[in-house]
Residue, then its C-alpha position, 0 to 999 in steps of 0.5 A: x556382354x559376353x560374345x558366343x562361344x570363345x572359339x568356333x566349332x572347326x577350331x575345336x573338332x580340328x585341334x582336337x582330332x590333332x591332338x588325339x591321333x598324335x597321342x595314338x601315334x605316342x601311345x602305340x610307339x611307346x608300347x612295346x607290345x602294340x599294335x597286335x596286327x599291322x605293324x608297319x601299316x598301322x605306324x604308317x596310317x597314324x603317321x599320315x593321319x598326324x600329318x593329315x589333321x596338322x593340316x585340316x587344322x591349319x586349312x580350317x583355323x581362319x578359313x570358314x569356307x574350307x571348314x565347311x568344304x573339308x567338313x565331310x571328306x573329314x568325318x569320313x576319313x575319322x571314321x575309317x581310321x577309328x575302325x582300322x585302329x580299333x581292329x589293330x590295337x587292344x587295350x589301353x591304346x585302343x582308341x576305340x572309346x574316345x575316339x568314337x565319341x569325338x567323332x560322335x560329337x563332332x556330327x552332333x556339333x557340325x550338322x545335327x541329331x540325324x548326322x549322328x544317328x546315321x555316323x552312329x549307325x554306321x559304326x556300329x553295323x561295321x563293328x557288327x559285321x566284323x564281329x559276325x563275320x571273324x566269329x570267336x577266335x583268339x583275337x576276339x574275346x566275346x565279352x569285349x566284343x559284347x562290351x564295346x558294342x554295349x558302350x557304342x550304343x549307349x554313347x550313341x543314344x546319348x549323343x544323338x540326344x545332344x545333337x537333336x538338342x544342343x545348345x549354343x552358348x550365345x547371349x541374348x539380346x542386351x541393351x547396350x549403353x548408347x552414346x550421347x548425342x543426336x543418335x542417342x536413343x534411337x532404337x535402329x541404333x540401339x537395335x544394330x548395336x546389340x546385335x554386334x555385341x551378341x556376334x563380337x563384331x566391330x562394324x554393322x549395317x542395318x536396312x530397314x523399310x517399314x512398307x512398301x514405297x516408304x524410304x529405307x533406312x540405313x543405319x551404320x555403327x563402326x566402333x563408337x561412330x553410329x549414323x543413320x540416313x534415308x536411302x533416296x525414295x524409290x530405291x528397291x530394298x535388296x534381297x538376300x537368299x537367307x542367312x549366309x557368310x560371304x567372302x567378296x574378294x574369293x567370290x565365295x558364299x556360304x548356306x545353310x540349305x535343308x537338313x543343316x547340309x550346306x551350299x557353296x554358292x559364288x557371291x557375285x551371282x548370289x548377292x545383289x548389286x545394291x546389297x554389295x554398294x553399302x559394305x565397307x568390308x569384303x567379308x562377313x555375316x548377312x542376316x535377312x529380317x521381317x515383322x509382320x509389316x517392315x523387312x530389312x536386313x542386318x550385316x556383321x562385318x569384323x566378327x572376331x573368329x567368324x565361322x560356320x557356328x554364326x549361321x547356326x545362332x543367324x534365326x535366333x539373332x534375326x527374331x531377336x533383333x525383329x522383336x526388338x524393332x517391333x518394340x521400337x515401333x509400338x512404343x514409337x505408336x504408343x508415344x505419338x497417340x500420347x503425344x497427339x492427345x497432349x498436343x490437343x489438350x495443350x491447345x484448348x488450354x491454351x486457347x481457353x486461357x491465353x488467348x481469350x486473356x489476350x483477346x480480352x486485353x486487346x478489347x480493353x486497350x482498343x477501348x483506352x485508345x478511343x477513349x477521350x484522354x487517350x491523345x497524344x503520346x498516351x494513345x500512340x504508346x496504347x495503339x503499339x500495346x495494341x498492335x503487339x497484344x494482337x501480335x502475339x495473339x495470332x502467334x499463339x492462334x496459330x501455334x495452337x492450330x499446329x498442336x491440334x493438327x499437329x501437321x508440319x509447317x512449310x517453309x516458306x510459313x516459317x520465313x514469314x513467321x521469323x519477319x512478324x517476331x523480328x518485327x515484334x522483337x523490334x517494339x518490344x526491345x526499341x532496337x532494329x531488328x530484321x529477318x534476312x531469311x530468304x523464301x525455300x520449299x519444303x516443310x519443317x517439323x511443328x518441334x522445329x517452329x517452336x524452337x526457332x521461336x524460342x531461340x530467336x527470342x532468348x538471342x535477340x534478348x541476350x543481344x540487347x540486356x547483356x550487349x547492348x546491341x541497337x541492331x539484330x539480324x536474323x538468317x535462316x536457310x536449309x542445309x540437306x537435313x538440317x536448318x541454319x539459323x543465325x542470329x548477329x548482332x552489333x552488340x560489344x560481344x563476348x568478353x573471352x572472346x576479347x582476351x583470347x578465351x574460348x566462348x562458352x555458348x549461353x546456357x539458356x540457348x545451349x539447352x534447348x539447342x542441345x534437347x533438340x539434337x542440334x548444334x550451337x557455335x559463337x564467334x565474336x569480334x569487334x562491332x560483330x557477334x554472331x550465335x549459329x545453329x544447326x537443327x536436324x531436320x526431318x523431310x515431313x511430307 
């Protein structure tokens, strides 16, 4: 995506302000018969006025807070000159023309169409005055008199037309191509990183609270590294003045105030503690954001050519961005009432089906079980077929309840679901398979269950066809913001790992571990082999 203008409004209104008054300066010497009035004064006022743009130009090039200080003082220096030169010379070396509309535009592009009316106003009564005051004379001719004031109105109406409208050349929002990943998609990220690409900055920072109360967001993206965490509960989100640029290291803080006039404000008086703790730069663009129901704040930090242009493009950036979070959560709502309606009709056919079928099954094997032929062997084989039926059954009644609710599991739930299905596992493989998961607080997602079943099931199953293994343990812990499991097995192992290879992860569990954002390791030795996963994990209250 293409970045905003390719160089910064000072960058242009000072090198271009250079290079017009070195070229009077050439033009004037290279004319023998120039200027008309003044000799030496005007060789003198163009010589300072060279040596006075070279270094506006040099203050201003890198240096936002000195373009905006040296904004004004500037455009009246511009001004004094151009109506000096405009007396002294004549013909083409009068810089009466291009010089008025560079100093016309430079207003337009600086401040705004009221600018440019009261610059152009003012030139315009002095020309006028002057003209009045001198009357005819030689050194007047009435018809370039009329001429010239002719030209400065038209020019003048043509250039405050174009600062009442002036358009920037900055992009709108795109969506740029996430990476693949736990963060791929998420709409924070996606949201901060159009954003950097709309201003060409390298590194971003993004806090957002949906209410009142809730948790803040903080989202960072620096090159090809996005994160995003929860700030802890409670903490106040801080607040900014408004769209501002800020310099840490110089206590320096720019604004735009009313009627595009600026403020020079100090930046450790002007931002919060709390807002300062999270730069990883002293210098950068700091953009408040709002919807109708959250609020936050986005900050650009190594903006190539970072100038007075970003505040002007700061409101459409903060609406855009806005609009594109608002989208985020509607479709977030969308999907989650979508979800919740499949969550539902999943259940009753679940329950409709599988369970009355299980339920059904468990009734006709009771029924063998008494019958008179069941003894022996037959009637304890048909009590374990049993027990497993009725097993998986209030497994599947209580999956089904998750669904319908679609509330999160407590932990500690968990830790006795994995003990049941190693049990089950243990039947239904003839092997010695156990749950050495340890009690915790807290909840887990109804994704997060489901996975864990699954994958306790398909590693177990892998551990015993493929390994041979007589003996399965399963552990699971909670790790800050994400679950643990690890399932070892006494099996014979990997075969690369034996000959020094590296282990590719079973496809079967790499999937599903992969969908679910998480990450899957093995490690196999002698007598030993070890699956570990890590799923992220989300507080649910």
């Amino acid at each position: 995506m293409a970045a905003g203008p390719l160089q910064p409004s000072g960058r242009v209104i000072a090198g271009g302000r250079l290079l017009l008054a070195s070229l009077f300066l050439i033009a004037v010497w290279a004319d023998s018969s120039q200027p008309t009035h003044w000799n030496a004064g005007v060789y003198a006022l163009l010589a300072a006025y060279v040596a006075w743009s070279l270094a506006v130009t040099l203050l201003v090039w890198n240096d936002w807070w000195q373009d905006a200080r040296l904004a004004a003082p500037a455009h009246v220096i511009d001004v004094a000159v151009f109506m000096t030169m405009l007396y002294a010379t004549q013909g083409y070396t009068s810089p009466y023309f291009t010089f008025f509309i560079f100093i016309l535009l430079a207003a337009a592009i600086r401040w705004g169409w009221r600018e440019t009316a009261v610059t152009a106003g003012a030139i315009i009564a002095i020309y006028l005055a002057a003209g009045l005051m001198l009357g005819p004379s030689p050194e007047i001719e009435v018809q370039d008199f009329i001429v010239r004031t002719g030209h400065l109105l038209i020019i003048s109406a043509i250039l405050i037309w174009f600062g009442a409208n002036q358009w920037a050349a900055w992009p709108r929002l795109g969506i740029p191509e996430e990476p693949h990943g736990p963060v791929a998609g998420d709409p924070f990220i996606a949201s901060l990183r159009a954003g950097m690409a709309a201003v060409d900055a390298r590194r971003g920072i993004l806090l957002w609270r949906e209410s009142v109360g809730q948790e803040i967001d903080l989202v960072r993206v620096a090159g090809e590294d996005a994160s995003r965490t929860a700030v802890s509960r409670g903490r106040s989100l801080p607040r900014l003045p408004g769209n501002c640029l800020f310099r840490l290291d110089k206590d320096r803080l720019l604004m735009r105030a009313d009627a595009s006039r600026w403020r020079f404000l100090g930046a450790a008086e002007t931002l919060p503690a709390e807002f300062r703790e999270h730069l990883d730069r002293a210098e950068g663009l700091a953009i408040p954001i709002a919807t109708g129901a959250a609020e936050g704040y986005v900050v650009f930090q190594e903006v190539r050519a970072l100038s007075t242009d970003h505040l002007d493009f700061a409101p459409r950036l903060a609406r855009d961005m806005a609009v594109r979070l608002q989208e985020a959560e509607l479709f977030a709502a969308v999907e989650e009432r979508s979800m919740a309606k499949a969550r539902v009709a999943v259940a009753r056919d679940l329950h409709d089906s599988v369970v009355q079928f299980l339920a059904g099954l468990g009734f006709r094997l009771e029924a063998l079980k008494r019958s008179p032929a069941a003894v022996g062997e037959l009637g304890d084989n048909l009590a374990e077929l049993k027990d497993t039926v009725m097993t998986e059954q209030r497994q599947l009644r209580a999956f089904i309840k998750g669904l319908r609710t679609g509330k999160p599991i407590s932990l500690n739930d968990l830790t006795r679901d994995c003990a049941s299905l190693c049990a089950l596992l243990s039947r239904q493989w003839n092997i010695d398979c156990a749950c050495a998961c340890k009690s915790e607080t807290g909840w887990v997602p109804l994704r997060t269950q489901l996975d864990v079943h699954h994958l306790v099931r398909e590693a177990v199953a892998n551990a015993v066809r493929h390994g041979g293994a007589k003996q399965v343990r399963v552990a699971m812990q909670r790790e800050e913001k994400h679950l643990s499991l690890t399932v070892t097995d006494d099996g014979q192992g990997f075969a690369a790992a034996a000959e020094g290879r590296e282990i590719a992860p079973p496809a079967s569990l790499n999937g599903r571990v992969r969908e679910a954002g998480g990450t899957l390791k093995v490690r196999s030795e002698a007598g030993e082999t070890a699956v570990v996963i890590r799923l992220p994990v989300e507080d649910a209250p």
